[in-house]
PQR file of N, CA, C, O and H, with PARSE charges and radii, in Angstrom:
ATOM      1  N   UNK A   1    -132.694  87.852 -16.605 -0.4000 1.5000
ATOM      2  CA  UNK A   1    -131.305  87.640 -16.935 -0.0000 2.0000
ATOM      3  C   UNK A   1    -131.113  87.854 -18.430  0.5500 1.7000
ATOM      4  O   UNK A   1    -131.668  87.352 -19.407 -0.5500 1.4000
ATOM      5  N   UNK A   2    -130.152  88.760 -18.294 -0.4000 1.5000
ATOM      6  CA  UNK A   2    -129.587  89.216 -19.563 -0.0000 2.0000
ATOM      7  C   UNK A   2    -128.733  87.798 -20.727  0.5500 1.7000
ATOM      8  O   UNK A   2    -127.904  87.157 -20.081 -0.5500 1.4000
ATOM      9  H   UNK A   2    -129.701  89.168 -17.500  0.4000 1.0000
ATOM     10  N   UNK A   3    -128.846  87.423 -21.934 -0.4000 1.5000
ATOM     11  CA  UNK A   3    -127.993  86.505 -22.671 -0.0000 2.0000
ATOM     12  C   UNK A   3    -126.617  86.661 -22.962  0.5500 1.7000
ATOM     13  O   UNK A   3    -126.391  86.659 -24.172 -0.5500 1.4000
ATOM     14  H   UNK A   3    -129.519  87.944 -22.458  0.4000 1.0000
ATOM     15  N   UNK A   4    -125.889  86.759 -22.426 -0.4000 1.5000
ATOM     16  CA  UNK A   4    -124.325  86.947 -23.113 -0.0000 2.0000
ATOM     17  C   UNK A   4    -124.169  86.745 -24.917  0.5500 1.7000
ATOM     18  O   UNK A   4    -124.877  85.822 -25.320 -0.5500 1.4000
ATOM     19  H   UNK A   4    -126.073  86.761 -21.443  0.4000 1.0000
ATOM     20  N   UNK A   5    -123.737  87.128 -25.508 -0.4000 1.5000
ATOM     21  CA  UNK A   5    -123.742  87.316 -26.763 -0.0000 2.0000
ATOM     22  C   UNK A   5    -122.370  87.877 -27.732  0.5500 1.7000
ATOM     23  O   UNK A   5    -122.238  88.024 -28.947 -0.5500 1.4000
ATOM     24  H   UNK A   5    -123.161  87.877 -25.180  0.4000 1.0000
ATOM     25  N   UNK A   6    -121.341  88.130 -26.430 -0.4000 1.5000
ATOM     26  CA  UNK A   6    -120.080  88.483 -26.538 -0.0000 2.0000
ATOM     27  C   UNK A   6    -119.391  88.512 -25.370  0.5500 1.7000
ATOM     28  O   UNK A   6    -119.766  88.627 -24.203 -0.5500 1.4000
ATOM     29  H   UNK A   6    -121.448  88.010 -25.443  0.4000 1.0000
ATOM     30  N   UNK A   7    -118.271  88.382 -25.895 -0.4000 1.5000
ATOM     31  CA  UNK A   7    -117.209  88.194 -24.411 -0.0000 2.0000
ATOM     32  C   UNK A   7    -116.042  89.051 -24.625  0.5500 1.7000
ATOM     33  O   UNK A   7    -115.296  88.775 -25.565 -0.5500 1.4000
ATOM     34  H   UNK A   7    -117.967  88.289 -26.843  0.4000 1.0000
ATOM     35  N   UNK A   8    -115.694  90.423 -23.601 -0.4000 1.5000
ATOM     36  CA  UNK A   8    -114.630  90.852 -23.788 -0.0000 2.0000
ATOM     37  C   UNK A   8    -113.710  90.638 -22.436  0.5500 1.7000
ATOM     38  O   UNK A   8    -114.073  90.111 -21.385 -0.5500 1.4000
ATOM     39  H   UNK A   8    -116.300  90.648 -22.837  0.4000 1.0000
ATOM     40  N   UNK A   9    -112.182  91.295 -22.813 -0.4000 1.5000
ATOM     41  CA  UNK A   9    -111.618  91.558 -22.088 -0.0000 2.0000
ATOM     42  C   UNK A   9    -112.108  91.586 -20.580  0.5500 1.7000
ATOM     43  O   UNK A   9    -111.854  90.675 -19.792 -0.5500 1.4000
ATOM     44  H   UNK A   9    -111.887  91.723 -23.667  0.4000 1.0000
ATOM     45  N   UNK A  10    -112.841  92.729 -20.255 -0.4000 1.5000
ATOM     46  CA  UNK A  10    -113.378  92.726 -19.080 -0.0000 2.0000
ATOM     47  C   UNK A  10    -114.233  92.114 -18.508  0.5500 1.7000
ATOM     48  O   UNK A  10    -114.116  92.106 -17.283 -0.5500 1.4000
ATOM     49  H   UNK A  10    -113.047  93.469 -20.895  0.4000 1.0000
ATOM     50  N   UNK A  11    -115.514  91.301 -19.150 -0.4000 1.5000
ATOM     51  CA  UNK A  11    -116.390  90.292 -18.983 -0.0000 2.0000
ATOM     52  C   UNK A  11    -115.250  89.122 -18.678  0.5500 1.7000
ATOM     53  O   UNK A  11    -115.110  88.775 -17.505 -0.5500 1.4000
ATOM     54  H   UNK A  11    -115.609  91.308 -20.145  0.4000 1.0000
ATOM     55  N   UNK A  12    -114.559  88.601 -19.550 -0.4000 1.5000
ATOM     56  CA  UNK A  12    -113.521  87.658 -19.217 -0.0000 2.0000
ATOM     57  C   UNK A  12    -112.997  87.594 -17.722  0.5500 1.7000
ATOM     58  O   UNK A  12    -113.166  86.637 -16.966 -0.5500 1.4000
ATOM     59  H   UNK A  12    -114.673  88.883 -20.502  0.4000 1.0000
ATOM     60  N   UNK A  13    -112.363  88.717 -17.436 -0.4000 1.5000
ATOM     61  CA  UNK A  13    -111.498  89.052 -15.986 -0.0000 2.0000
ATOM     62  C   UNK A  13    -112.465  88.616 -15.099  0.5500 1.7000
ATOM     63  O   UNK A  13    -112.280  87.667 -14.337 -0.5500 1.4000
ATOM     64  H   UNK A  13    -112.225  89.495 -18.050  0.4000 1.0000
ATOM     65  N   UNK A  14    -113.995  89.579 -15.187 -0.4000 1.5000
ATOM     66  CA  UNK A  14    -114.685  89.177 -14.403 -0.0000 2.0000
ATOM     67  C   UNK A  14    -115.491  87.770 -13.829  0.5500 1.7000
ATOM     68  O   UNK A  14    -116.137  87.650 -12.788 -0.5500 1.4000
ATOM     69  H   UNK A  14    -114.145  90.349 -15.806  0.4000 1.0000
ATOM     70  N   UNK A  15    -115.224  86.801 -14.848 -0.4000 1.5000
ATOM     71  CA  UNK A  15    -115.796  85.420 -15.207 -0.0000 2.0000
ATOM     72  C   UNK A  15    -114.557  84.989 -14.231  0.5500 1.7000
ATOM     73  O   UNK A  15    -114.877  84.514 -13.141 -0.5500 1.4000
ATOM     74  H   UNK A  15    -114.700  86.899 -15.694  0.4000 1.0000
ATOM     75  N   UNK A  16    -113.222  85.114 -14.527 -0.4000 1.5000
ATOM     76  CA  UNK A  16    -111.979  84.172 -14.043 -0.0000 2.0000
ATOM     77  C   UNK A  16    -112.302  84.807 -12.979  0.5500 1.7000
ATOM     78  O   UNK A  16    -113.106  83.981 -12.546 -0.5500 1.4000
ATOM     79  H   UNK A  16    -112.962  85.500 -15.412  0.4000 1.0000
ATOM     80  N   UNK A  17    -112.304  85.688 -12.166 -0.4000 1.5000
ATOM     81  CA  UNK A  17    -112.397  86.370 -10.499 -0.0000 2.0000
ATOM     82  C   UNK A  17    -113.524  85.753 -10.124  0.5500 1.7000
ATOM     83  O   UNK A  17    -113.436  85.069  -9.104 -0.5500 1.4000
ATOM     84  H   UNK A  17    -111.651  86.358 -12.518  0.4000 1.0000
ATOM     85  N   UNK A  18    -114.657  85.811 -10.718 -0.4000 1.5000
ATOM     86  CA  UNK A  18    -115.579  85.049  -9.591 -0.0000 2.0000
ATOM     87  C   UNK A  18    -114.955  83.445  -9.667  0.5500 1.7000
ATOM     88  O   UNK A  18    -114.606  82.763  -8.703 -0.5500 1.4000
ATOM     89  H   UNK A  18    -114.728  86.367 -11.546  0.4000 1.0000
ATOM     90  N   UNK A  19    -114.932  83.138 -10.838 -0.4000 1.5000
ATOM     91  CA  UNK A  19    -114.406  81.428 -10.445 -0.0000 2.0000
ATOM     92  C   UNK A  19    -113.073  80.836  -9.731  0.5500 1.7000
ATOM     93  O   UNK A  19    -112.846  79.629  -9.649 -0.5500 1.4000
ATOM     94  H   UNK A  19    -115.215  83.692 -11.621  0.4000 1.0000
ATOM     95  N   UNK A  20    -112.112  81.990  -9.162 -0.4000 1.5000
ATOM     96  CA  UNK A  20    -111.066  81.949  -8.529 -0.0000 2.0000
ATOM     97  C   UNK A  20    -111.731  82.299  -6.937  0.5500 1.7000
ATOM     98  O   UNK A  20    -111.148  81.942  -5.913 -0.5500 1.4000
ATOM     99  H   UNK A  20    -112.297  82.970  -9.229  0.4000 1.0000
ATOM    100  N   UNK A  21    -112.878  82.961  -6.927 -0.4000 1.5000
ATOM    101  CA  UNK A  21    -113.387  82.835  -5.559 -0.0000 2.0000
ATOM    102  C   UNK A  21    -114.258  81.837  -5.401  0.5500 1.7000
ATOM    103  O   UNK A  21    -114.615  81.615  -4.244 -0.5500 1.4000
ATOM    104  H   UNK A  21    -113.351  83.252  -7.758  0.4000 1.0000
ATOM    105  N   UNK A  22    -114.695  81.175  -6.261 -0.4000 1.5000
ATOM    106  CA  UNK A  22    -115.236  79.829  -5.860 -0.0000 2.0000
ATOM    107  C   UNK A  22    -114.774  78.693  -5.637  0.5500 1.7000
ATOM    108  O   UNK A  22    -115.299  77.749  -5.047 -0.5500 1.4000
ATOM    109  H   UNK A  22    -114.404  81.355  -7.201  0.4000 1.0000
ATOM    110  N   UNK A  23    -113.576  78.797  -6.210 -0.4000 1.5000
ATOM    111  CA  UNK A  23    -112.521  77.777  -6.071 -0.0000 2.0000
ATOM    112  C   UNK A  23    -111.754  77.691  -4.212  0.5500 1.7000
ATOM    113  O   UNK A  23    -111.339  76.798  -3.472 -0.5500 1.4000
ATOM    114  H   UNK A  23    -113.149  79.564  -6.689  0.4000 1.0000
ATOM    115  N   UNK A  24    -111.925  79.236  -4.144 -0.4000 1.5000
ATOM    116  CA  UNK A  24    -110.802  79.468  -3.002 -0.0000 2.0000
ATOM    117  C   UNK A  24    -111.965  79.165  -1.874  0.5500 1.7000
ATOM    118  O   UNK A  24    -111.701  78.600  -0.812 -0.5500 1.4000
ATOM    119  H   UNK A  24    -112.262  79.961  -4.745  0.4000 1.0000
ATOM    120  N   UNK A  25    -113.348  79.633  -2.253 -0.4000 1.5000
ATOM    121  CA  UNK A  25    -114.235  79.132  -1.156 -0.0000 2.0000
ATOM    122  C   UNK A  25    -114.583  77.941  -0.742  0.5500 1.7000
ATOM    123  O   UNK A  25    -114.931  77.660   0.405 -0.5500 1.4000
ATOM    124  H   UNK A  25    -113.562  80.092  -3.115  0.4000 1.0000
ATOM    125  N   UNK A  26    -114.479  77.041  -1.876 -0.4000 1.5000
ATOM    126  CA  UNK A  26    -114.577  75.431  -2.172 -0.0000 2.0000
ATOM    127  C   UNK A  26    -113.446  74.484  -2.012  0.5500 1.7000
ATOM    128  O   UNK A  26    -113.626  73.364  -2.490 -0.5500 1.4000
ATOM    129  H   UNK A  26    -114.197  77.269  -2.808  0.4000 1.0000
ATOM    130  N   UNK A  27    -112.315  74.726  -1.428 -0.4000 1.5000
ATOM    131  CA  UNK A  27    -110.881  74.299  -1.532 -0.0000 2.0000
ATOM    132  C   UNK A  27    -110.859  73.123  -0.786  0.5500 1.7000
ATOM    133  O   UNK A  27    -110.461  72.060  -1.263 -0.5500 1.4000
ATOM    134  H   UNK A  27    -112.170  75.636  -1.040  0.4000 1.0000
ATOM    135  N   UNK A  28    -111.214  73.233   0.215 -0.4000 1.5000
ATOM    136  CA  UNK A  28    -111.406  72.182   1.508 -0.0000 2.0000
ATOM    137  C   UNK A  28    -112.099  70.699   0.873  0.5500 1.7000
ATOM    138  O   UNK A  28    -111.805  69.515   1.031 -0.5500 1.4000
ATOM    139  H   UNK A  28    -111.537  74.096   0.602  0.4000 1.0000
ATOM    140  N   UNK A  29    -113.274  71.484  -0.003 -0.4000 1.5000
ATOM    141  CA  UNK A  29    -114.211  70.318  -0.686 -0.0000 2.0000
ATOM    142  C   UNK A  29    -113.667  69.637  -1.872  0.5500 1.7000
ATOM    143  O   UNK A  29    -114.164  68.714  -2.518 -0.5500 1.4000
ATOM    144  H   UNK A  29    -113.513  72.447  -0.132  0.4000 1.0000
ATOM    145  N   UNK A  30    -112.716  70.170  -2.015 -0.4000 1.5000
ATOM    146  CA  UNK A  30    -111.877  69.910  -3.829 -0.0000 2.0000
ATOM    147  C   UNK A  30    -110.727  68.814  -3.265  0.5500 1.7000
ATOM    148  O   UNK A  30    -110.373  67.857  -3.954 -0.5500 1.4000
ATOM    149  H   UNK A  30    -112.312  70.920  -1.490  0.4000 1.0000
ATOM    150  N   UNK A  31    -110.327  69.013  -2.259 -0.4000 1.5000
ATOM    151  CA  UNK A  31    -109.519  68.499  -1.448 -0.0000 2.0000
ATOM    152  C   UNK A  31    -109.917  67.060  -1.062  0.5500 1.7000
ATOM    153  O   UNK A  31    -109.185  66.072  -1.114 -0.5500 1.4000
ATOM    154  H   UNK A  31    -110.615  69.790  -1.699  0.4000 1.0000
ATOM    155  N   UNK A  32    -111.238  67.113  -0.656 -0.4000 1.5000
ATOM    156  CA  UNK A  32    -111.750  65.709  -0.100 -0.0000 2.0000
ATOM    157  C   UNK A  32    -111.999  64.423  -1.537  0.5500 1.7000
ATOM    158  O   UNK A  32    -111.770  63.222  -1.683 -0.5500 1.4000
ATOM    159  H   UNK A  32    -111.833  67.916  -0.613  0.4000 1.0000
ATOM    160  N   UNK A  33    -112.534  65.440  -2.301 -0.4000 1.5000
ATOM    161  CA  UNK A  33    -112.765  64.769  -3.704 -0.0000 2.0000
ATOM    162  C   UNK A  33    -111.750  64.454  -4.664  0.5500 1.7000
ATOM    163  O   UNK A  33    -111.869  64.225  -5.867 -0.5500 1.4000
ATOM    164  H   UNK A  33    -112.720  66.415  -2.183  0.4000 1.0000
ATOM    165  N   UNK A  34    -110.924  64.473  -4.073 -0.4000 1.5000
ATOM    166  CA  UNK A  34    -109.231  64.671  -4.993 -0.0000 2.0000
ATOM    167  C   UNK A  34    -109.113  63.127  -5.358  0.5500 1.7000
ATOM    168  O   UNK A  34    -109.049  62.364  -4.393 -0.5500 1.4000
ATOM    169  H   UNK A  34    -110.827  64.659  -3.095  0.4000 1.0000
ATOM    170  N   UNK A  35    -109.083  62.663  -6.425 -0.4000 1.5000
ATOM    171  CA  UNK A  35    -108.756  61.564  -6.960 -0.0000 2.0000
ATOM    172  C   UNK A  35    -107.912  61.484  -8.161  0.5500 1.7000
ATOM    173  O   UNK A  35    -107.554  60.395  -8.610 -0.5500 1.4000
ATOM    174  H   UNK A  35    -109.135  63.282  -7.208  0.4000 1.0000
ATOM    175  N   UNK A  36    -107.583  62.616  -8.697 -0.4000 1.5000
ATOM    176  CA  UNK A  36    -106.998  62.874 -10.050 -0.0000 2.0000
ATOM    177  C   UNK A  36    -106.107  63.780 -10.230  0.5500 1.7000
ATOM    178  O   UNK A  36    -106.464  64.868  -9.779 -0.5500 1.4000
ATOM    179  H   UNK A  36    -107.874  63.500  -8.333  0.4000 1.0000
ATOM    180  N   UNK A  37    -104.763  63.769 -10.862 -0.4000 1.5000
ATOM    181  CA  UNK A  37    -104.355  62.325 -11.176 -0.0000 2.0000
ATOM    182  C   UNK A  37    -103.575  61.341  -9.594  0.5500 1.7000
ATOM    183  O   UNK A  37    -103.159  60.183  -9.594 -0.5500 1.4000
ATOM    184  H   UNK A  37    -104.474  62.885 -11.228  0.4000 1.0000
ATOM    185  N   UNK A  38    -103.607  62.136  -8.653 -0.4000 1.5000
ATOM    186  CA  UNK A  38    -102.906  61.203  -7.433 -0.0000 2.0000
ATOM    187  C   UNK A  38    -104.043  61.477  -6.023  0.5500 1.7000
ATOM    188  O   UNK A  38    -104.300  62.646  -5.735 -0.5500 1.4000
ATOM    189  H   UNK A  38    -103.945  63.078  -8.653  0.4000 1.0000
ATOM    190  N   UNK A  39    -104.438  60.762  -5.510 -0.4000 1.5000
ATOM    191  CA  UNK A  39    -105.117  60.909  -4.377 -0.0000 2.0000
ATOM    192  C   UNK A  39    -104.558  61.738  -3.075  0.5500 1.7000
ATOM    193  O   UNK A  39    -104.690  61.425  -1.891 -0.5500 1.4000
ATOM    194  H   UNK A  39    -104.229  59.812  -5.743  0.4000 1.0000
ATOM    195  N   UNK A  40    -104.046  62.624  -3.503 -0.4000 1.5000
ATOM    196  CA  UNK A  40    -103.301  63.213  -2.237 -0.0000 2.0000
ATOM    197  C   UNK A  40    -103.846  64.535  -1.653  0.5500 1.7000
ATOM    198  O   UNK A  40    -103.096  65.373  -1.152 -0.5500 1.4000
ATOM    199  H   UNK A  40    -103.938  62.878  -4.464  0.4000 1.0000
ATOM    200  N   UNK A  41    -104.966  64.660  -1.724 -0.4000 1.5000
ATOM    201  CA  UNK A  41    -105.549  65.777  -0.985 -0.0000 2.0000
ATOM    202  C   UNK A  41    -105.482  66.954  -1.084  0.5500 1.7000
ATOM    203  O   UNK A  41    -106.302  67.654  -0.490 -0.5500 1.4000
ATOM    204  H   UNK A  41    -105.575  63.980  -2.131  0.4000 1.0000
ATOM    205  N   UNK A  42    -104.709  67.386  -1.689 -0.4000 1.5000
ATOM    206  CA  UNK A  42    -103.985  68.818  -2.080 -0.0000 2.0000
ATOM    207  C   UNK A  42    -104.374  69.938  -3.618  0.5500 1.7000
ATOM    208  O   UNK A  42    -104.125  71.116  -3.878 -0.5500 1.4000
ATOM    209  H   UNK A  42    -104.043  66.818  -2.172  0.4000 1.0000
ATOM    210  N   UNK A  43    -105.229  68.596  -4.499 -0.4000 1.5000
ATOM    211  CA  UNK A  43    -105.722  69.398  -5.960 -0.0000 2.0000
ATOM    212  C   UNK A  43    -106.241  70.620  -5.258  0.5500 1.7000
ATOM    213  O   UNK A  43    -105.607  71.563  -5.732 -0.5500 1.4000
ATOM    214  H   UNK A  43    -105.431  67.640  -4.288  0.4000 1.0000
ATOM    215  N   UNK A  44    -107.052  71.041  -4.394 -0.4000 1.5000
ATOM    216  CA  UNK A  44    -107.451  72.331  -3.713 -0.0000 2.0000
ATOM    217  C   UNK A  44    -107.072  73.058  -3.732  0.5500 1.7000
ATOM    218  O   UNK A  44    -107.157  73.909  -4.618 -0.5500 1.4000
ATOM    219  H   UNK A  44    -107.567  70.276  -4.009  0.4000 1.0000
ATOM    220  N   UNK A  45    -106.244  73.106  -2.423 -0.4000 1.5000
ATOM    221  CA  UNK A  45    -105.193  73.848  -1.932 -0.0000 2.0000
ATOM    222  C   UNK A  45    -103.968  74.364  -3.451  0.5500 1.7000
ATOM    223  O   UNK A  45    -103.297  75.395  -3.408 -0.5500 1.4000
ATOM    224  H   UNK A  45    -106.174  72.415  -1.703  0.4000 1.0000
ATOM    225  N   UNK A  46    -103.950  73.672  -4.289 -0.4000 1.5000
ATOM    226  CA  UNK A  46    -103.042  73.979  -5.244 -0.0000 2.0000
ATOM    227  C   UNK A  46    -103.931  74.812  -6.438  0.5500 1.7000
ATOM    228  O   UNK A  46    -103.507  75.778  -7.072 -0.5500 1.4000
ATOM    229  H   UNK A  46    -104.495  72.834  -4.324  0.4000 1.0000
ATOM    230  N   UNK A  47    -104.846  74.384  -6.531 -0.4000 1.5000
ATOM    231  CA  UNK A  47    -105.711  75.171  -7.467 -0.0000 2.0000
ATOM    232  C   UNK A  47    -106.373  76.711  -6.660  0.5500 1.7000
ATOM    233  O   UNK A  47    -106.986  77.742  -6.938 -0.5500 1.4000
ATOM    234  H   UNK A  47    -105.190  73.600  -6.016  0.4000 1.0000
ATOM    235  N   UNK A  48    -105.942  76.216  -5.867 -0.4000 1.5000
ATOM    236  CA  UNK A  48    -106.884  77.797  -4.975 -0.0000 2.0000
ATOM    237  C   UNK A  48    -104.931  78.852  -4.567  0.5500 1.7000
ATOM    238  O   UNK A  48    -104.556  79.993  -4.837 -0.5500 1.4000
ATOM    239  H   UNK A  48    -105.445  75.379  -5.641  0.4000 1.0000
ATOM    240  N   UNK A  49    -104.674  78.408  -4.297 -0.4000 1.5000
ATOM    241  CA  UNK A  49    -103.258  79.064  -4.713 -0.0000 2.0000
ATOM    242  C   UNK A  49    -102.795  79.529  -6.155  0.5500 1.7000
ATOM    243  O   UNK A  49    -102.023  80.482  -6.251 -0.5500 1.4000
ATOM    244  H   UNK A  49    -104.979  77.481  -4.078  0.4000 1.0000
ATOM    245  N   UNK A  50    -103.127  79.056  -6.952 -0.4000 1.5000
ATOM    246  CA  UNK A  50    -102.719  79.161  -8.569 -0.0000 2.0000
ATOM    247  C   UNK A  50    -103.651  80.173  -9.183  0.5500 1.7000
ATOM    248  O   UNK A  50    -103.278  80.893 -10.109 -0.5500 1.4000
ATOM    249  H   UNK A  50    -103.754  78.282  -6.874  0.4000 1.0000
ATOM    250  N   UNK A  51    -105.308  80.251  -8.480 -0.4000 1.5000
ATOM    251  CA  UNK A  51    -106.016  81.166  -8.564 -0.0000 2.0000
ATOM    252  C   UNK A  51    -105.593  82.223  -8.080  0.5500 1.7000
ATOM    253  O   UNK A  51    -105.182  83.099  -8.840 -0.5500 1.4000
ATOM    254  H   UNK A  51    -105.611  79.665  -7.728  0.4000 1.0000
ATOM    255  N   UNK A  52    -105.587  82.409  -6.655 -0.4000 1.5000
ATOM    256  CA  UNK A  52    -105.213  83.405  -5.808 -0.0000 2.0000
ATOM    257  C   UNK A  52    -103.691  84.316  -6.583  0.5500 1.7000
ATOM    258  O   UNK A  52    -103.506  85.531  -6.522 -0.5500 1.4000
ATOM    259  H   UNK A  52    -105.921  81.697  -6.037  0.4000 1.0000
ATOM    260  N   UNK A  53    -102.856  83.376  -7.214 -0.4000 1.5000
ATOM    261  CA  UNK A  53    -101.943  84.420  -8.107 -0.0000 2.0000
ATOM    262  C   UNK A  53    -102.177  84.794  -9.124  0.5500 1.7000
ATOM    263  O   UNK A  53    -101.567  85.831  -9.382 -0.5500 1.4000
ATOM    264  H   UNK A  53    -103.007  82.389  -7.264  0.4000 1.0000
ATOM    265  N   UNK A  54    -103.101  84.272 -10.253 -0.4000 1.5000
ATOM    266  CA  UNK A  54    -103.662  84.890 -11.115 -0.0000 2.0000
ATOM    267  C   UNK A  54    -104.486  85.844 -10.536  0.5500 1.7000
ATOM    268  O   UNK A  54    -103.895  86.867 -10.881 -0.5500 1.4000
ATOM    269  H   UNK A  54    -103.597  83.429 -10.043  0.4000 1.0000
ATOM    270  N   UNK A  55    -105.551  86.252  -9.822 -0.4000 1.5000
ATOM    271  CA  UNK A  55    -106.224  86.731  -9.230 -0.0000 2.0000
ATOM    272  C   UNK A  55    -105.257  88.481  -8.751  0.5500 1.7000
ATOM    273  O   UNK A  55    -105.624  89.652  -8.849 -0.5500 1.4000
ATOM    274  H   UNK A  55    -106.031  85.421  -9.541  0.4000 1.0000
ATOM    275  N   UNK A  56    -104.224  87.978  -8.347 -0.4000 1.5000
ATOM    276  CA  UNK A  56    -103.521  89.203  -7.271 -0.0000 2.0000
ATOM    277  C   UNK A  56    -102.734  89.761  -8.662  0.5500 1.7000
ATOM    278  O   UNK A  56    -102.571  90.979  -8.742 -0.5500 1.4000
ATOM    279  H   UNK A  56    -103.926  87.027  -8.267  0.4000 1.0000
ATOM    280  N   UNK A  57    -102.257  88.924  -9.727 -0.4000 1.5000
ATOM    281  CA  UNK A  57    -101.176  89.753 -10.736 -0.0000 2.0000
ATOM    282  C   UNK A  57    -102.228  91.063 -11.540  0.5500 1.7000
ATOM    283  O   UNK A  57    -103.440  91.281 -11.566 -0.5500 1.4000
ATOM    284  H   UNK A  57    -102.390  87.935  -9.662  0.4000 1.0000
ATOM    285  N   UNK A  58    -101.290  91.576 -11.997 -0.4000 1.5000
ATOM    286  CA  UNK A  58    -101.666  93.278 -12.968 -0.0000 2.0000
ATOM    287  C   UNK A  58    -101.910  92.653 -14.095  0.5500 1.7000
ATOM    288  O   UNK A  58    -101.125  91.951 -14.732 -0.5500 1.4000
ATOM    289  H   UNK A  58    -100.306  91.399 -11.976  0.4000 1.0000
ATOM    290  N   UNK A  59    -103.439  93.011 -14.440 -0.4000 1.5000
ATOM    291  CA  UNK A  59    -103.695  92.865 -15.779 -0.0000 2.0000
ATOM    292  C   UNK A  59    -102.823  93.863 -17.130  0.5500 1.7000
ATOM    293  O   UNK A  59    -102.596  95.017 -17.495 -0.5500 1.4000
ATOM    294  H   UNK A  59    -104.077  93.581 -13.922  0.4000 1.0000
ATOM    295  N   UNK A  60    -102.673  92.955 -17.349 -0.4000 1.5000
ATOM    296  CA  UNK A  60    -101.844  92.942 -19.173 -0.0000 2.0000
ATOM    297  C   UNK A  60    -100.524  92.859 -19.154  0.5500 1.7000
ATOM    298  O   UNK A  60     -99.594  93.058 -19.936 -0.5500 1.4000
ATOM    299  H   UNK A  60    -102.857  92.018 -17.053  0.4000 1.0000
ATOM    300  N   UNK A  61    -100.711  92.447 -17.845 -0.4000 1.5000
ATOM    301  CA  UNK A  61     -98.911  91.591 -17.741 -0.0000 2.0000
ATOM    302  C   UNK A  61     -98.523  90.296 -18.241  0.5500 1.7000
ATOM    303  O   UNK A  61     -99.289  89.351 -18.051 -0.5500 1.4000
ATOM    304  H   UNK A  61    -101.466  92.286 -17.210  0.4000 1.0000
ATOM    305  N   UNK A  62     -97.326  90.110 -18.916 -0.4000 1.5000
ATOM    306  CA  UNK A  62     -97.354  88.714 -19.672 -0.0000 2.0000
ATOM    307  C   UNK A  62     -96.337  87.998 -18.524  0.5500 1.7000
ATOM    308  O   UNK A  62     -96.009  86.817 -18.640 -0.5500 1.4000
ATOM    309  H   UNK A  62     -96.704  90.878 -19.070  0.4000 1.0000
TER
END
């Protein structure tokens, strides 16, 4: 394994896409563990949605 030693643009994108698919794969489990800030089951489902649109928008769109 290679050391990271800089971070661009595209290293970036690629860092947020895998962690928006780990999120979206893990949702169910984020869900059960939800204690913060309201116990309502849903931090998941809302964070894996919020990914999923960052994820789907055109890069270098503001």
């Amino acid at each position: 394994m290679q050391k990271i030693t800089y971070i661009d643009g595209k290293r970036f994108l690629r860092g947020l896409i895998a962690g928006g698919k780990r999120v979206m794969q893990h949702q169910d489990y984020l869900n059960k563990i939800n204690v913060f800030p309201v116990a309502d089951a849903d931090t998941g489902s809302n964070l894996a949605l919020t990914m999923k649109a960052i994820m789907e928008s055109k890069p270098g769109r503001a």
